[in-house]
C-alpha positions as CSV (number, residue, x, y, z in Angstrom):
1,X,0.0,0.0,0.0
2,X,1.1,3.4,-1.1
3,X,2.1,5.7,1.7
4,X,0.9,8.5,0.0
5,X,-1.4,10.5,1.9
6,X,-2.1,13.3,-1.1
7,X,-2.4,10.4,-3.8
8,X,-4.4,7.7,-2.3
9,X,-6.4,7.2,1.1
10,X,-4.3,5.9,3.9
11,X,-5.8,3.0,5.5
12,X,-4.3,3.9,8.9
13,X,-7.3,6.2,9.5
14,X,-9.4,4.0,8.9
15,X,-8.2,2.4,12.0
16,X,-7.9,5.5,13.8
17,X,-11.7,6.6,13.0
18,X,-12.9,3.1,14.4
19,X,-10.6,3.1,17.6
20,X,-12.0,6.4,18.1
21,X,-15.2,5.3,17.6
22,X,-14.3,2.5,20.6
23,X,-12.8,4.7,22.6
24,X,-15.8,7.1,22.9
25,X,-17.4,3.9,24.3
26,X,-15.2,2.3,26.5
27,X,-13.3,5.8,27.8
28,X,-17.7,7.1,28.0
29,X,-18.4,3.8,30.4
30,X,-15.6,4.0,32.5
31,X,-15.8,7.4,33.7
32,X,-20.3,7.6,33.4
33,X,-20.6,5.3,36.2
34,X,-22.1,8.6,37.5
35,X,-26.0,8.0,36.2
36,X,-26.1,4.0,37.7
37,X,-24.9,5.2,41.3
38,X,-27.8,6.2,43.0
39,X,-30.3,3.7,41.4
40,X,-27.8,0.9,41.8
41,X,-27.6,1.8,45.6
42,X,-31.6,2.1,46.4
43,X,-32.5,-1.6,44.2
44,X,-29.7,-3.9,45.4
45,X,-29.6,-1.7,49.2
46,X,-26.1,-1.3,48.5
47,X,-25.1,1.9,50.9
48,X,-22.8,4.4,49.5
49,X,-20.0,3.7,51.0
50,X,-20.2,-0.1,49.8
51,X,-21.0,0.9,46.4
52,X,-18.3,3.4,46.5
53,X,-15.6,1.0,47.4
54,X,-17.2,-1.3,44.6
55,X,-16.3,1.0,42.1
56,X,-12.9,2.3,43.9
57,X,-12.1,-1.8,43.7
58,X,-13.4,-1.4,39.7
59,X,-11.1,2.0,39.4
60,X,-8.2,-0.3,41.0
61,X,-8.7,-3.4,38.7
62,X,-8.9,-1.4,35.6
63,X,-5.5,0.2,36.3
64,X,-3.7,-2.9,37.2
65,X,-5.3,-4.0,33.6
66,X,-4.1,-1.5,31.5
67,X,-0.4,-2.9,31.2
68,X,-1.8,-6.6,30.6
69,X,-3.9,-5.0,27.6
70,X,-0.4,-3.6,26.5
71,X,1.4,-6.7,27.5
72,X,-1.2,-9.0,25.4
73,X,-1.3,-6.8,22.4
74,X,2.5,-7.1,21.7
75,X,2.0,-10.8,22.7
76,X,-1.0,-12.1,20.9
77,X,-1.8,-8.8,18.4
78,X,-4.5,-6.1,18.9
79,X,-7.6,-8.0,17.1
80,X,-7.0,-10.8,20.2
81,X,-7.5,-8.5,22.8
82,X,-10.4,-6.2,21.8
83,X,-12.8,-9.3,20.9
84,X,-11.8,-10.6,24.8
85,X,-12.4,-7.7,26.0
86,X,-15.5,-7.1,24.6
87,X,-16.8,-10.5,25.6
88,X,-15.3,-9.4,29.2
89,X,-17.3,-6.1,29.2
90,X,-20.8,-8.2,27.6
91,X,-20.7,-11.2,30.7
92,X,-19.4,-8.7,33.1
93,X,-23.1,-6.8,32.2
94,X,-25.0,-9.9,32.2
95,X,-24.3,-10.9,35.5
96,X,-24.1,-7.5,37.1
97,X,-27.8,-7.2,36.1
98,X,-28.5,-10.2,37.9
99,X,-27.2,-10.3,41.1
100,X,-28.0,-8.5,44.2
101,X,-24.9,-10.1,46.3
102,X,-22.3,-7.7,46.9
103,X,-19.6,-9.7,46.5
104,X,-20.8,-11.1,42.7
105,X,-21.5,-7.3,41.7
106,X,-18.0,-6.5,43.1
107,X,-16.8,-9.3,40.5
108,X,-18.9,-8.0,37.7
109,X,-19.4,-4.4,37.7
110,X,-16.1,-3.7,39.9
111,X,-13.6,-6.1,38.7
112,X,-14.9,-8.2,35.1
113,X,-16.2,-5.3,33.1
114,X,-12.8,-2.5,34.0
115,X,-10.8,-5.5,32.7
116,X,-13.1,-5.8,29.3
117,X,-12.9,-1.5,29.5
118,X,-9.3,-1.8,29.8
119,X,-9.2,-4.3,27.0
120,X,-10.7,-2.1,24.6
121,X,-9.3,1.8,25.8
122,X,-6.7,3.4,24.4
123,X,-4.0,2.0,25.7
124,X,-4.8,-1.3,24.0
125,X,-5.2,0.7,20.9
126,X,-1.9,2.9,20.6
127,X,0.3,0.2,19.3
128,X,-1.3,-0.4,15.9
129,X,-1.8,3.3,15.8
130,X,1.6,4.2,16.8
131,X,2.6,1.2,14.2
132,X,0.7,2.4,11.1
133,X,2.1,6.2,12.0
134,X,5.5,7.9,11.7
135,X,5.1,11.3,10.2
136,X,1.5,11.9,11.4
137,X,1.5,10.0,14.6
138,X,1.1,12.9,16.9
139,X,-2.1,13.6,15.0
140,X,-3.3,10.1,15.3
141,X,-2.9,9.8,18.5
142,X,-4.8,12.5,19.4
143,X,-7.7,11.5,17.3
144,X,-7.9,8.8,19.6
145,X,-8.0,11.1,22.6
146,X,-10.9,13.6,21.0
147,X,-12.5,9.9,21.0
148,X,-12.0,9.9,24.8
149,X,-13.2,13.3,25.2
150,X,-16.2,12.8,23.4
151,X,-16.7,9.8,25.2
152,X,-16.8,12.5,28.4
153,X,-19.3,14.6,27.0
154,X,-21.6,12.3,25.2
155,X,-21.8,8.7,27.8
156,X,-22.5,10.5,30.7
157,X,-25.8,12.7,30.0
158,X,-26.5,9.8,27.5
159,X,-26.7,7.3,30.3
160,X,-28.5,9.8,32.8
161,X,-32.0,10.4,30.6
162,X,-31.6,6.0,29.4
163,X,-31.4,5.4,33.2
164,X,-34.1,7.6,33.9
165,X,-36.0,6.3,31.3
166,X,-35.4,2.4,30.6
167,X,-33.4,1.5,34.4
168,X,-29.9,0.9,35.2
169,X,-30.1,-2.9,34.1
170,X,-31.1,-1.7,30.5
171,X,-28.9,0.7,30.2
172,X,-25.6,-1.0,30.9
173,X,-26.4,-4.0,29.0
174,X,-27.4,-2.0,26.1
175,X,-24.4,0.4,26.2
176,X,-22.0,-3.2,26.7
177,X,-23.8,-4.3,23.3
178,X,-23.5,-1.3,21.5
179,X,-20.0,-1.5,22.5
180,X,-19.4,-5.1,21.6
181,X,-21.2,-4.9,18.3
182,X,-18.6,-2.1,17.3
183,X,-16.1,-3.7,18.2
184,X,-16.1,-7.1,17.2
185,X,-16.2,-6.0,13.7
186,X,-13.7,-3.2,13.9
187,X,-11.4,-6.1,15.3
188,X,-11.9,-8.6,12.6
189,X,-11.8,-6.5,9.4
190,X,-10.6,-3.1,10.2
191,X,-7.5,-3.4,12.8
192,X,-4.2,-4.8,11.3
193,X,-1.5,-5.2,13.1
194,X,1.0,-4.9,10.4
195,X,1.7,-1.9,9.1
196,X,3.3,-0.8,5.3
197,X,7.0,-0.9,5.6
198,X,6.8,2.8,4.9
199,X,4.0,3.7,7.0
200,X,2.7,7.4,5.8
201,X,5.8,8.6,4.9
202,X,6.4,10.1,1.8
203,X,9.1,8.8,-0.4
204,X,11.5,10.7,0.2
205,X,10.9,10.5,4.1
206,X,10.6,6.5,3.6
207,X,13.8,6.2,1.9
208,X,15.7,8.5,5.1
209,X,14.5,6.4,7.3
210,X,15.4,3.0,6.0
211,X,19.3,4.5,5.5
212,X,18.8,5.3,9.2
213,X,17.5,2.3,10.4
214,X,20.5,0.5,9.3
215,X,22.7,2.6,11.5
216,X,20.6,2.0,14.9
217,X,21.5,-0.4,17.4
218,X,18.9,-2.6,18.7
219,X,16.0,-1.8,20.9
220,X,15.8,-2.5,24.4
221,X,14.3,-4.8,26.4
222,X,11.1,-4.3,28.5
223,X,13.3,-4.7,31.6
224,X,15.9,-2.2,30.3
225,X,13.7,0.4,29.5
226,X,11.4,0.5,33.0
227,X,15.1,1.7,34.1
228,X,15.6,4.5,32.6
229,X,15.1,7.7,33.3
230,X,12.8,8.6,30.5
231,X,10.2,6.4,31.4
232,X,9.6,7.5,34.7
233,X,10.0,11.1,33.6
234,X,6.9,9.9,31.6
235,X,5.3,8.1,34.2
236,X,5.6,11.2,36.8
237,X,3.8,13.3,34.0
238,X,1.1,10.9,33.5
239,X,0.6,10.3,37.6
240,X,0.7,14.6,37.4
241,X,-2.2,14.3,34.4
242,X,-4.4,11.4,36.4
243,X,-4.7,13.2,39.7
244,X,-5.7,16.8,37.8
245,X,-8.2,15.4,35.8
246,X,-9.3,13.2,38.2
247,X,-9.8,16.2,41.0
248,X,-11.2,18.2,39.1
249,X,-14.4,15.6,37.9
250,X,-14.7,14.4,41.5
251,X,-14.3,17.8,43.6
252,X,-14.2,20.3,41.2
253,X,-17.8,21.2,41.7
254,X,-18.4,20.9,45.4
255,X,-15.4,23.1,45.5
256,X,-16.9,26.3,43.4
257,X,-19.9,25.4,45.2
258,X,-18.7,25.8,48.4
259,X,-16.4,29.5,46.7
260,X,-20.1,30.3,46.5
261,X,-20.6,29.4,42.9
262,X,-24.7,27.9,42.3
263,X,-24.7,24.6,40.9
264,X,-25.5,25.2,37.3
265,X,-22.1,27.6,37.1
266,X,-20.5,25.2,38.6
267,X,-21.7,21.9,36.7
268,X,-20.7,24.7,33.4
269,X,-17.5,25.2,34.2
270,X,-16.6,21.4,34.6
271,X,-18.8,21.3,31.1
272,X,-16.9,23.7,29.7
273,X,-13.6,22.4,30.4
274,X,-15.1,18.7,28.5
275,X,-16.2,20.4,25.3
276,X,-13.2,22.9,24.9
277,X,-11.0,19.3,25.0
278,X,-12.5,18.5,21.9
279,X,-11.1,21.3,19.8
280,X,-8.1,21.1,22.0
281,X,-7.0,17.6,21.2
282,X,-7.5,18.9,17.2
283,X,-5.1,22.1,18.0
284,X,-2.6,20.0,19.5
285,X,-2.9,17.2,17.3
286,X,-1.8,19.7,14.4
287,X,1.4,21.1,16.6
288,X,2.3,17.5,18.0
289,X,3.8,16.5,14.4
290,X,5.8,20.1,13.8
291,X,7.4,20.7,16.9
292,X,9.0,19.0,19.6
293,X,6.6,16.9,21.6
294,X,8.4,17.0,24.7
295,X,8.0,21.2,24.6
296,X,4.1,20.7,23.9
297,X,3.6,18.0,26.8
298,X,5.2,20.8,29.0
299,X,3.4,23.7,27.9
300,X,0.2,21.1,28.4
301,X,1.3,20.2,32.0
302,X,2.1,24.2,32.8
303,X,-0.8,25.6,31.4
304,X,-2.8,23.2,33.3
305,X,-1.5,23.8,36.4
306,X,-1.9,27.1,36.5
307,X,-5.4,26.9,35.3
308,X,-5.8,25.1,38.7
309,X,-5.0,27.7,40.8
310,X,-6.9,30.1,38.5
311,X,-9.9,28.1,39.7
312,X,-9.9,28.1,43.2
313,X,-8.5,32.0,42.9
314,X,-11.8,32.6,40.4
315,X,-14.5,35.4,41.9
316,X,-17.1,35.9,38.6
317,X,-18.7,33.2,36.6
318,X,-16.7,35.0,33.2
319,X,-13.2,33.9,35.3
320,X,-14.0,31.0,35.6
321,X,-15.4,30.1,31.9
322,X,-12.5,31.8,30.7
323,X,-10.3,29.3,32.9
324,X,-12.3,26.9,32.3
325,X,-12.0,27.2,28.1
326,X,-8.0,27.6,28.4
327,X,-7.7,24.5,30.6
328,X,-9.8,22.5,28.2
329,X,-7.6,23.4,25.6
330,X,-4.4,21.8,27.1
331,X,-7.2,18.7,28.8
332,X,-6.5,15.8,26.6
333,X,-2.7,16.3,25.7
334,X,-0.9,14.8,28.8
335,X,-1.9,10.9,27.5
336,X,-1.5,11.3,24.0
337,X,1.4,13.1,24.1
338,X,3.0,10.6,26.1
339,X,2.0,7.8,24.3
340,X,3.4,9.3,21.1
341,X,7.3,10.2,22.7
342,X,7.3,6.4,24.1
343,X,6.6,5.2,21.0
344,X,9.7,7.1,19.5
345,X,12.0,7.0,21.9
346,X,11.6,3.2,22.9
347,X,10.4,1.6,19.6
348,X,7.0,0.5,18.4
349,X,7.3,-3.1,20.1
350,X,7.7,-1.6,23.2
351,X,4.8,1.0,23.3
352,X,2.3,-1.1,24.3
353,X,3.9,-2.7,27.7
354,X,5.2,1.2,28.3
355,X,2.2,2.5,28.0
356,X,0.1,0.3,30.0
357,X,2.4,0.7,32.8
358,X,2.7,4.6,32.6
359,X,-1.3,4.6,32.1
360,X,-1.3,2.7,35.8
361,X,0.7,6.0,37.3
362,X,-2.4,8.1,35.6
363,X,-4.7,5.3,37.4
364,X,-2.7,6.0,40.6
365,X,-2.4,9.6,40.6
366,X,-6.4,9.9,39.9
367,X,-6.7,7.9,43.1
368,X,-4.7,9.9,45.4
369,X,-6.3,13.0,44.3
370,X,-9.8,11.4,44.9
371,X,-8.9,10.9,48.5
372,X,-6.7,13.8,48.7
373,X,-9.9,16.1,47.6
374,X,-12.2,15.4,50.3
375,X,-9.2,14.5,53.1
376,X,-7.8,17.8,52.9
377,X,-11.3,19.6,53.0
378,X,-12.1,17.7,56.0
379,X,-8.9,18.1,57.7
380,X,-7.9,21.9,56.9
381,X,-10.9,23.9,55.8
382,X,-10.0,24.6,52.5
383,X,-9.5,23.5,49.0
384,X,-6.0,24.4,48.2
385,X,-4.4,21.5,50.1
386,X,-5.6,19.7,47.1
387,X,-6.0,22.3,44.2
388,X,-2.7,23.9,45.3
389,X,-1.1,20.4,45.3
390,X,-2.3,19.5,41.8
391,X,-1.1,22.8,40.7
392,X,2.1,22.2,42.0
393,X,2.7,18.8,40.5
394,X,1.3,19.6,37.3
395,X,4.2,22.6,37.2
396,X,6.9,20.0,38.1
397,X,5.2,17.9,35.2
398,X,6.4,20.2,32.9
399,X,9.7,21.1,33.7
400,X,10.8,17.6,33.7
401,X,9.0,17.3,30.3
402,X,11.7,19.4,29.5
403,X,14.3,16.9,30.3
404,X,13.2,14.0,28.1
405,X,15.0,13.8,24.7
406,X,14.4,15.8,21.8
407,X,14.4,13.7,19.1
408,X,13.0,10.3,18.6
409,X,16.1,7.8,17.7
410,X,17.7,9.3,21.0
411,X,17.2,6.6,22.9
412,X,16.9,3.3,21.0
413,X,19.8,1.0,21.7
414,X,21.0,-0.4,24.5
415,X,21.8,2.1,27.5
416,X,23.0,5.0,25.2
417,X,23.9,7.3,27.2
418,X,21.1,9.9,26.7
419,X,18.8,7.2,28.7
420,X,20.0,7.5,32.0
């Protein structure tokens, strides 16, 4: 196939529309658990805080999955481990729905269907992605995170007016079918693994890059690379991206609430912050491929945390939109970002296994700051123990951004020097 983007279509976005298309879905149901809470609690007598530890347990399990999904797909191939996990998310719905033992729904809801979710996110979809993609991969990837963002904005109040109207039960085993029947056939004729030699290059590009492959050492090793410096540079930025955007969906409303925002300005400026995302991720996907990623991912990580402090600093509704719209911007670039740099920097067997792991930091990081959020309002009276915190780290984020390499061979060989 002709890598010829102006000449002939490009299959690789044909792969990139569908795992959009997927990850609006699975990205949607992970984080819309919002709408089944409360109805899920008063059928099965569940009290919050059980239900709540259900889905901590579920938040937990689908972190610890992520670098399995990315450990399977360089293993057994991409096409493998979307159709299990799409099975996983369909039984994990059909016994959720029919159970009222706490212990079975903690299996199903919390544990079976994050590992079908995992299965079929991103992170299980960045190595054919980052495989089909060399001169364009920045954009690709974050095609694939508008798909997570519109999976923010859509699930959610999609899920809230179907639970209302049809029940919880209905709802999640018709979202797990809808998400199933996309993806079974998006696995079998749509995703290859293998890639054209050439990728999207053009000629020119193609024939650069095979005179420098020649001249490259080889790769590392998984166990190499997890001891480098790089990768945890990357990990500490994706921890830094997991507990903002996690603070801000949990406690980012109860705390302009409680600055003496009403709800509805509140609920807007969390709103606001999802649908600027969208055009975000298609401003950034445009710079990711002309300049180096590793001064975009800062800018992303600064720009956020100042945004934070903006926030809690905020006194007028037109603050905070404003805040609100810049932050949104800079929302989805932390993952894709990241995902693109490991995939040039450590090779495209790699990216998968990196991924997942650095995606388990995000995991982590969104936990802390869920605790953090509610701890340090308890405990000290105000917000900024967490806001100022996530400001903080997010600024740190981006300065060592700065310090991971600038080009993408840099670090391909084993131990160079530039690694450590």
């Amino acid at each position: 196939m002709r890598s010829e983007i102006g000449t002939r279509w490009y299959f690789g976005w044909n792969i990139v529309a569908a795992a959009a298309v997927l990850t609006l879905l699975s990205t949607g149901m992970r984080l819309g658990a919002g709408p089944y809470f409360l109805p899920i609690a008063l059928e099965l007598g569940f009290s919050r805080s059980l239900l709540s530890a259900i889905m901590a347990g579920g938040m937990l399990c689908y972190g610890i999955a992520l670098p399995l999904a990315g450990f399977l797909v360089s293993r057994y191939g991409t096409r493998k481990v979307l159709l299990a996990g799409a099975a996983a998310v369909l039984m994990a719905a059909v016994i959720a729905v029919n159970t009222r033992d706490a212990g079975t729904f903690l299996f199903a809801f919390g544990g079976l269907l994050s590992v079908g979710l995992a299965f079929t996110s991103p992170v299980a979809l960045t190595p054919v992605i980052s495989h089909w993609f060399t001169r364009q991969r920045g954009m690709a990837l974050f095609f694939l995170a508008t798909g997570a963002m519109a999976g923010m904005a859509v699930v959610t109040p999609v899920a809230t007016l179907a639970v209302e109207w049809f029940g919880w039960r209905a709802t999640l085993v018709g979202f797990s079918a809808l998400l199933a029947a996309c993806t079974v056939p998006t696995a079998l004729f749509i995703v290859r693994d293998v890639a054209p030699v050439s990728t999207d290059l053009l000629p020119e590009e193609a024939h650069a890059q095979r005179a420098r492959a020649a001249t490259l050492p080889q790769p590392l090793e998984p166990s190499e690379a997890v001891r480098t410096g790089t990768f945890w540079k990357i990990v500490f930025g994706m921890f830094c991206c997991g507990f903002s955007m996690n603070l801000l969906g949990t406690h980012g409303m109860p705390m302009l609430m409680d600055h003496g925002f009403d709800a509805i300005t509140s609920a807007m400026t969390v709103g606001v912050v999802g649908v600027a995302a969208i055009a975000g991720t298609l401003l950034l996907g445009s710079l990711a491929d002309r300049m180096p990623r590793r001064n975009l991912l800062a800018a992303v990580y600064i720009v956020r945390g100042l945004g934070f402090f903006a926030l809690v600093l905020a006194t007028s509704g037109l603050e905070l939109y404003f805040t609100a719209t810049v932050m949104g911007l800079v929302w989805a670039g932390g993952a894709a970002l990241s995902a693109a740099i490991l995939a040039d920097v450590y090779g495209l067997r790699l990216v998968g296994l990196l991924y997942g792991i650095a995606y388990f930091g995000h995991q982590l990081g969104a936990s802390l700051s869920s605790f953090l959020g509610g701890w340090g309002y308890e405990h000290f009276g105000t917000h900024w123990v967490a806001f100022g915190a996530c400001g903080v780290l997010l600024l740190a984020g981006g300065l060592v951004s700065l310090q991971l390499p600038r080009r993408a061979t840099l670090l391909i060989g084993p131990y160079p020097a530039t690694v450590r």
